[in-house]
N, C-alpha and C positions, 0 to 999 in steps of 0.2 A: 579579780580572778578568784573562780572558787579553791576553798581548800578540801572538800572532800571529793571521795571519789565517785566515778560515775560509769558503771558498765553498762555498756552500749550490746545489746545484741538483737539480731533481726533476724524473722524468719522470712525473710525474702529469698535468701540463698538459701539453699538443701544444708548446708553443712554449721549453720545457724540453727535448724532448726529444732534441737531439743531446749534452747535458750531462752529462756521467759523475757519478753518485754517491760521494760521500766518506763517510769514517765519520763518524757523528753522536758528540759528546760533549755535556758540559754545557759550555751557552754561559756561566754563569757561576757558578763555583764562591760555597761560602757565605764571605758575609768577615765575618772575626771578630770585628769592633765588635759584629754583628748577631746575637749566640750570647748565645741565651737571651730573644732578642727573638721576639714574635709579629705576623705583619701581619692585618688584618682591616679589613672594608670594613662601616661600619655610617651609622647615623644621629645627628649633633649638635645637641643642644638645651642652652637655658640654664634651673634656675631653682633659686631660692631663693640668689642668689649664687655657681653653680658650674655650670661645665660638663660636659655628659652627655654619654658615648659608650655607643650602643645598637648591638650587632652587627646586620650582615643576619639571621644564625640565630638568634639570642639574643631573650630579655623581660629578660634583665640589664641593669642600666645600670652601667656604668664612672666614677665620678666622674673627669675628667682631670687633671695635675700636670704642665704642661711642661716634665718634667726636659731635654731635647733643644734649648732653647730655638729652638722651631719657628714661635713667635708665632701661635700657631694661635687662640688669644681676637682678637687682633685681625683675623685672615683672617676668622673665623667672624662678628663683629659687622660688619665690612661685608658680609659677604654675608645676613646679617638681617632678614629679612623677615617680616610678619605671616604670611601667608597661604604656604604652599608648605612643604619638609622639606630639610633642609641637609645633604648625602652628605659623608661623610667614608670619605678611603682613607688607612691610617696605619698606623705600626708602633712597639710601644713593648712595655712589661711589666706585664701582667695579674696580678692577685690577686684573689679569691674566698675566702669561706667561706660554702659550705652552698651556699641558697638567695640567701643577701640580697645586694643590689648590692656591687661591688667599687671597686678603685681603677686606673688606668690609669697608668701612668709612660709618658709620651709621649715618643719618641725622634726620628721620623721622620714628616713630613708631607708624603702625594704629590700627593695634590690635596681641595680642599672648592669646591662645588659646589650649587650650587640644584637638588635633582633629587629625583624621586618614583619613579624605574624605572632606576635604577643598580645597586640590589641584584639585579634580575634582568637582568643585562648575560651571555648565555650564551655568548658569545666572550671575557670576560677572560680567565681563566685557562688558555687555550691562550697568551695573547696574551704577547711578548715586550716589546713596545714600542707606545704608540699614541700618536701627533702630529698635531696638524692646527691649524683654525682655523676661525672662521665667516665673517669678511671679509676677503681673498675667502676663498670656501670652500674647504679640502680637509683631505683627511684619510690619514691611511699607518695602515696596521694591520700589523705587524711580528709572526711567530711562525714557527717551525721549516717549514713549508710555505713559504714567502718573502716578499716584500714586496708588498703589495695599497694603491696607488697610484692615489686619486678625487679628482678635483679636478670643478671649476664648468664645463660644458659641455666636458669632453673624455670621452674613453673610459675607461674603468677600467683601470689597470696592472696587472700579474699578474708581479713578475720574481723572479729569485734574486738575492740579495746578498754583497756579501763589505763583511764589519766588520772596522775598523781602530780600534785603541785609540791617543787622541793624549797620554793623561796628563790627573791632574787630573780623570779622571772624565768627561772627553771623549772622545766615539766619532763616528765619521761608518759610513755606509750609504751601498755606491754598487753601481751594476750598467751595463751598457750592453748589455744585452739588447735585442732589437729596433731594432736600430740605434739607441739615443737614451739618452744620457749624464744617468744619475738620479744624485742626489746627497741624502743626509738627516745634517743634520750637528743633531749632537746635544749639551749643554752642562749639568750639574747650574744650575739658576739658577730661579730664582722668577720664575714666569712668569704673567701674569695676562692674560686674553681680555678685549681692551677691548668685546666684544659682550657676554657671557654672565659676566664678573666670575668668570669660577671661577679657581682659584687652582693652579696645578701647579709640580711641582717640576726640571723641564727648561724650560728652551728650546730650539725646534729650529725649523730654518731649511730648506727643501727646494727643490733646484734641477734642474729640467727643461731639458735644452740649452738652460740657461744663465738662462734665465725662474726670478725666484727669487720665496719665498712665502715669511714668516715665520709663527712659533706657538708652540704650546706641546706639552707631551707628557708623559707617566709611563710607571713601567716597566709592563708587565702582568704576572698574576698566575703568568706562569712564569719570571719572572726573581727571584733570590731578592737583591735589594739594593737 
């Protein structure tokens, strides 16, 4: 993860554009725990005493092994349900042969999730970052074009950011674009939506001149850690 900072600004949008362009690099290099690991977004279910991971692209099923001790059986059996399909986003070490199902060595768990239309989420993988909440509502969606900032009866935010690494795997996100002092502070921490019981692997906290909102968040599909 880098330690300096990086202002991002674009003249795509109008209110970008007195903003001089910087060179783009990667916002975060691979780290090396994560070598030889694979992430993939699929479907979890239970049976015959073991849990399945079924990819979005995939008819294989993954039996899983929580080498990463991510407690992802007991995330999964509360979020358990008769009726409905249980999204899992995760990263660990894949084996196959042939045709027949495989086994999953489970390293990293970024969020599980009650949901039927996550495999087709057509923004993650642009996505750097995405935090929000349901009570009260809002949501930040973080990727290389800037910071896109919706919250419960205000107008949608549209700014460029600059990231600051604080250690520890903590980052904050601030801008003060449009005259108004944003702030998204971000935290590795197991984070659970008292509305929706899904389960992520951030917490993040977001402060509008000074008005603050708590939640939760994971990386998206273009941050590689």
């Amino acid at each position: 993860m880098r330690t300096a900072r990086s202002l991002l600004c674009f003249a795509l949008l109008p209110l970008f554009a007195g903003c001089q362009m910087l060179p783009m690099f990667n916002p975060q290099p691979q780290v090396p725990s994560m070598a030889g690991l694979t992430r993939m977004q699929g479907e979890l279910s239970a049976a015959d005493g073991k849990l399945l991971f079924k990819p979005c692209t995939e008819d294989r099923r993954y039996t899983v092994s929580d080498g990463g001790g991510t407690s992802v059986l007991q995330e999964a059996a509360t979020l358990a349900e008769k009726q409905g399909k249980l999204f899992v986003d995760l990263r660990g070490k894949f084996s196959a042969s042939g045709s027949s199902d495989g086994q999953l060595d489970l390293r990293q768990l970024y969020r599980v999730e009650r949901s039927a239309g996550a495999c087709g989420d057509p923004n993650f993988q642009r996505l750097i970052l995405r935090a929000g909440s349901k009570n009260p509502a809002w949501n930040v969606d973080v990727s290389a074009k800037g910071m896109m900032i919706e919250r419960a009866g205000q107008p949608t935010l549209a700014l460029p950011y600059l990231e600051e690494q604080l250690g520890d795997g903590r980052f904050n996100l601030t801008s003060e674009a449009n005259h108004q002092r944003v702030e998204l502070w971000v935290a590795p921490q197991r984070c659970v939506d008292p509305v929706t019981g899904s389960v992520q692997h951030l917490s993040a906290e977001l402060r509008v001149d000074g008005q603050v909102q708590r939640g939760c968040g994971y990386f998206g599909g273009s941050r590689n850690d």
